[in-house]
N, C-alpha and C positions, 0 to 999 in steps of 0.2 A: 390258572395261576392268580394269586393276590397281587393287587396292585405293587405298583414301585417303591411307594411309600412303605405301605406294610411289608414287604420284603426287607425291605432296606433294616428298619428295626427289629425286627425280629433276627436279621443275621448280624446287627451290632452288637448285642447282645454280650457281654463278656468279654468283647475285641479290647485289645490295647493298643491295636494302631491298625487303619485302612488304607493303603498306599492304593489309590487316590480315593476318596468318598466318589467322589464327582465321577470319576472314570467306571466304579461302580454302579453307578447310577442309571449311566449311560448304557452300562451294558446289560441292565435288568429292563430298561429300557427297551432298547433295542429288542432283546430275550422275547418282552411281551407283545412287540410288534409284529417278530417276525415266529411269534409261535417257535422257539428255536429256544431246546436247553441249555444253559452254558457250561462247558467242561469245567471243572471243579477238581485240582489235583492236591492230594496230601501226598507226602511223600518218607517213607520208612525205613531207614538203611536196621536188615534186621541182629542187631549188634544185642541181643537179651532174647530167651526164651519167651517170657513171661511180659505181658502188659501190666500196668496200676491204672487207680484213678486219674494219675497225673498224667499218663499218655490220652484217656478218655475225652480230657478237657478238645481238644482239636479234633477228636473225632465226633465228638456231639455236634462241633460247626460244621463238619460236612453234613452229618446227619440232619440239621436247619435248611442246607442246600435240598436234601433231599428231600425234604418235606416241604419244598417250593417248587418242585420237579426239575431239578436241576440235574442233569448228569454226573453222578462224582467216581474220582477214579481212585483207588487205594492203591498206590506204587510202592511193589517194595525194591528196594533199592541192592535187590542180589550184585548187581557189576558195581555199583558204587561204592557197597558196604565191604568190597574187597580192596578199597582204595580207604576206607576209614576216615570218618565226618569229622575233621581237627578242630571244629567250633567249641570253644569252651578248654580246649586243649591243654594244659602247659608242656608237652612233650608228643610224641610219637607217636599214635595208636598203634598196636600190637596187629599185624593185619591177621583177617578171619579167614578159615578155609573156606573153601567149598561146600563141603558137606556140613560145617558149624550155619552155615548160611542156611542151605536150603533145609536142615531142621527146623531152623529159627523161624523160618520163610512160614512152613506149614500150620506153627502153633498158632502163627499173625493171622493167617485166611479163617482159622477157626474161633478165634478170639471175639476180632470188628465185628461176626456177625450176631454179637451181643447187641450190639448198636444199632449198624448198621443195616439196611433191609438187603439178605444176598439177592433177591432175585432180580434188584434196583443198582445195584455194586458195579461197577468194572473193577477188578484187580489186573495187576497189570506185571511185569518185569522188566528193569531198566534195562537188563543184559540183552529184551528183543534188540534194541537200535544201540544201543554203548559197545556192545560186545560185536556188532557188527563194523563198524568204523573202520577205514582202514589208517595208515599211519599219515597217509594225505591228509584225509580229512578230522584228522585230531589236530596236528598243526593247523588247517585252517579253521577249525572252531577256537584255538587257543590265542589266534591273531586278532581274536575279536575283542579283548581282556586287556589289560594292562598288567605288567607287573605292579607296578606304585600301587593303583586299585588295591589289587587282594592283596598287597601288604598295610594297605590302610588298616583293616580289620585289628582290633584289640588283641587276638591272640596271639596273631602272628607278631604286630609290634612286639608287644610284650616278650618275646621268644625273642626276637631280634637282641631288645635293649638288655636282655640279663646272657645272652651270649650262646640260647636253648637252642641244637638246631631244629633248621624246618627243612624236609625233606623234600623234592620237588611234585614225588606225588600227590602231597594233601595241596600243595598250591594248584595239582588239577582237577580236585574235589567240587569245587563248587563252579568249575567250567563246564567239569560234564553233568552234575548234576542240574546248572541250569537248561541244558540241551535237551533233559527231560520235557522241559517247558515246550521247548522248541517240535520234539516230534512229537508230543500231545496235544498241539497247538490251544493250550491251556489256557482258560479266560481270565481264571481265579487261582491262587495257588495260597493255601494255606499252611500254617507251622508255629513254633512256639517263638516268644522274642531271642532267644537263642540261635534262632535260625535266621534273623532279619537278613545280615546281609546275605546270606547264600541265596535267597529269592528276589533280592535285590540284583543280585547277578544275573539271575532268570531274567527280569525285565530288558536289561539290558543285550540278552545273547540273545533274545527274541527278536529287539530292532535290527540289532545287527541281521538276521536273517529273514528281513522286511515282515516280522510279523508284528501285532497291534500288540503291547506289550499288556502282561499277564497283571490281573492288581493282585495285590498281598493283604490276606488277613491274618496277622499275628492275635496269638493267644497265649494268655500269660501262663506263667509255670506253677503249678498248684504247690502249694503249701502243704506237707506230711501233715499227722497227726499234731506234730509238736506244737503247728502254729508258725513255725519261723524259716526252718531250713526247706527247700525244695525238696518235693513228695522222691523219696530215693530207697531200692532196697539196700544201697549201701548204706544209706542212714535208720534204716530199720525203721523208719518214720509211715511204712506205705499200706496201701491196702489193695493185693493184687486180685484183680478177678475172678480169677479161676479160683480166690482161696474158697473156701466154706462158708456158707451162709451166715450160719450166726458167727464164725469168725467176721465175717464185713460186717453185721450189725452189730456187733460189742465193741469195733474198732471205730464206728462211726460214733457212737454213744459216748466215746470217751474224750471226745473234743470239745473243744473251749465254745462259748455262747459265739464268741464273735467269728471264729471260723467255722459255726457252722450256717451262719447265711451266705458266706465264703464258697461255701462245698453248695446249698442252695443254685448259686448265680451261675457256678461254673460246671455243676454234674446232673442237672436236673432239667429240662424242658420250659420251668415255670418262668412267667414274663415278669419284668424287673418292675413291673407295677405290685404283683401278686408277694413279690417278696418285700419290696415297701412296705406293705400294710402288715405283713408278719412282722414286721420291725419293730411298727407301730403298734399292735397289738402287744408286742412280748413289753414293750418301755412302758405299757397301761397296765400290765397283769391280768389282761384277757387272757391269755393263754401262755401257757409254762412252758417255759428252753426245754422242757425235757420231753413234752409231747412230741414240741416241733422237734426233738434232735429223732424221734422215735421215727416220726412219720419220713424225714429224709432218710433214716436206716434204712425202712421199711423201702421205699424208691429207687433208692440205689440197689438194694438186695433182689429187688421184682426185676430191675431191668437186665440181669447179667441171671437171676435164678427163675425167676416166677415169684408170681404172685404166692402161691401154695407155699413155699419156701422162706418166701418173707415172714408169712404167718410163724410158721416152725419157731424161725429165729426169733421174733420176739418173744414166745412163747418161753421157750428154751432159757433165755436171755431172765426173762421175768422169773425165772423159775432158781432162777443159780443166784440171782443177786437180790431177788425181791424176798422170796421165801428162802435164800441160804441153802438151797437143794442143790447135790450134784449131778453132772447132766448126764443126759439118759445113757449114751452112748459115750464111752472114755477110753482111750490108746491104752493098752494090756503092756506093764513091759515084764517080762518075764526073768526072774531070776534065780539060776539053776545054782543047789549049794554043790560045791567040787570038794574033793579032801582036801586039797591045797593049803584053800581059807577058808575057815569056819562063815557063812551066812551075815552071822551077825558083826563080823569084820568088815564088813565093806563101808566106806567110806562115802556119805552119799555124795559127795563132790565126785568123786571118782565113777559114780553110777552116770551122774549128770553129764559127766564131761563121752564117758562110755557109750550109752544110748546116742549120743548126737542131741540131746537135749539142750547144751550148750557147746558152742565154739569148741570153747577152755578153760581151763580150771580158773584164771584171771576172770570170766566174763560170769563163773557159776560162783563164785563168791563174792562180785560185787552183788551180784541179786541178793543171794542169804544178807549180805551187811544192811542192804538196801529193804529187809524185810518185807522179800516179795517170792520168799519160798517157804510154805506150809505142807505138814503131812498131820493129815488126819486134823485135819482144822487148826492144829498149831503151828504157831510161827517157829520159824527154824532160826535161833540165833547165834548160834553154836555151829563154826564153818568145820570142825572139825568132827560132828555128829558122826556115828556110825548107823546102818541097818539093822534094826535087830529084829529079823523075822522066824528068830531062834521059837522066840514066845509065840508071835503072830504071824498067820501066812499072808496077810496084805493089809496094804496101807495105801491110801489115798495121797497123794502126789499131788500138790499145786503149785503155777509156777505164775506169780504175776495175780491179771486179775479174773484171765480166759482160759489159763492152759491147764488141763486136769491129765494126770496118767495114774492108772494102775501098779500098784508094783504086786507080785503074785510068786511068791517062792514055790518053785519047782522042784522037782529033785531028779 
């Protein structure tokens, strides 16, 4: 193991708050004296299929723990996530089956080990000791809490003062999800600042059950593509893992200079010295925003595909916006002519909204107004355009500044 010191920075690294440094300190301390890993807990109630970058952020600081030899645990949170996380809340979470759980469960174990090293991993399920409890001992974990406490918290005020109710089960969410702490006897517990107080709980249901309470590393909430709003696919802002190589690198490529030292500090390995002198170099005109935006694509793209994969996409990438070429490989949508309506009737909004290319007919005509819908290299301005594949049997489809489809008249 490296020293305390060098542990210590290398795991600040990106943190927005250490609840304690000092207590930290002690315990890498300690760690290094007694040859002893220390447990390391994130924790995931699996409420989405799909991971982003922005859940990555937290799992690269366990991934720090781990490359310090630290023991980290990934919990996903199947008994809690039936109770639904009300942080950030203004109303009721909709609670999750069973089986919506443990899908979500599966996609999570094969995702982290993008990151994460599996054969280094514990994974773990809160439902071993939550789902065991009996009605005794949930009352007396609940006697450990206060009401005042967990109404302290922002959302619940705020639910209080405009009249919103709060159910009694979310006021049990972050009792039992501290108890996690408790039967992992958890050294470190990490999470996003949204999650402060629930691991703030943790500390406290730990003492209550005479254990040395757990320290907290929060991690800030990544910034989408936009720059402004939190990386969300409800905000369309994100860039999910699993998607497509040169999809992550055209999405990476298309961000502001400033948020991409941003994307640098928080999805990258590299030490806050190394990205200093990037800083430095781009404000001298050593080196161009656009190499460095390349080389983080390329980074982010190697760590979730490979290296070989990275290559592809920038290649691909260089090949559709540098030489104006389309890409090699493009989604076919096939369009069969019927008596009904003649071919060249169809209405390309109606195609768009049809394929599932978009939403709805609302969301495919702001694009065409927005001039970010082209066939056959021209711009589409005309929302009421029809197909006419009467003349020609295909036409090249673009939607934005990444998405290519075929259209291909069948008979």
């Amino acid at each position: 193991m490296k020293s305390i010191e060098e542990q210590f920075e290398y795991l600040k690294k990106g943190c927005v708050e250490i609840i304690q440094e000092g207590e930290l300190k002690a315990k890498l301390k300690r760690s290094l004296e007694e040859k002893k890993a220390l447990k390391v807990k994130l924790g995931f109630d699996p409420t989405a299929p799909d991971i982003h970058l922005g859940h990555t952020v937290v799992i690269r600081k366990m991934k720090h723990f781990q490359d310090l030899g630290h023991d980290v645990i990934f919990l996903i949170g199947d008994f809690t996530g039936l109770i639904g996380d009300p942080s950030g809340r203004s109303a009721t979470r909709p609670p999750m089956t069973r089986e919506q759980i443990k899908q979500n469960a599966e996609t999570y174990k094969s995702q982290i080990f993008k990151i994460l090293d599996p054969e280094k991993t514990i994974i773990d399920f809160n439902s071993r000791w939550l789902g065991k409890l009996t009605s005794f001992e949930i009352i007396k974990l609940a006697s450990k809490y206060t009401v005042a406490r967990i109404l302290e918290r922002d959302d619940f005020s705020n639910r209080l003062k405009n009249g919103i109710p709060i159910s009694v089960h979310e006021i049990l969410y972050p009792i039992m999800q501290a108890y996690d702490s408790v039967a992992l006897k958890a050294d470190v517990e990490l999470g996003g600042t949204d999650q402060k107080f629930n691991l703030l709980v943790g500390r406290e249901i730990q003492r209550g059950f005479q254990q040395e309470p757990q320290v907290i590393i929060t991690m800030p909430l990544l910034e989408g593509l936009d720059g402004v709003e939190k990386m969300s696919k409800t905000l369309n802002n994100h860039v999910g893992i699993t998607e497509a190589p040169g999809e992550i690198y055209g999405k990476i490529m298309s961000i502001s200079d400033p948020l991409m030292f941003r994307y640098y500090e928080l999805l990258t390995d590299k030490p806050l010295l190394q990205i200093e002198k990037l800083k430095r170099e781009v404000k001298e005109n050593k080196i161009h925003p656009k190499d460095l935006k390349s080389q983080l694509g390329q980074t982010i793209v190697s760590d979730f595909w490979g290296e070989e994969e990275a290559k592809k996409a920038v290649q691909e990438f260089e090949r559709i916006f540098k030489h104006k070429e389309i890409p090699e490989e493009i989604e076919a949508i096939e369009i069969k002519s019927g008596k009904a309506k003649r071919i060249e009737d169809i209405p390309l909004i109606e195609l768009l909204v049809d394929r599932s290319i978009f939403s709805s007919r609302g969301e495919a005509k702001r694009m065409i107004r927005q001039g970010g819908v082209y066939l056959d290299g021209q711009r589409i301005e005309d929302i009421s355009i029809k197909i006419d594949l009467a003349q020609k049997s295909e036409f090249i489809l673009k939607i934005g500044k990444r998405k290519f489809y075929k259209l291909i008249k069948t008979d």
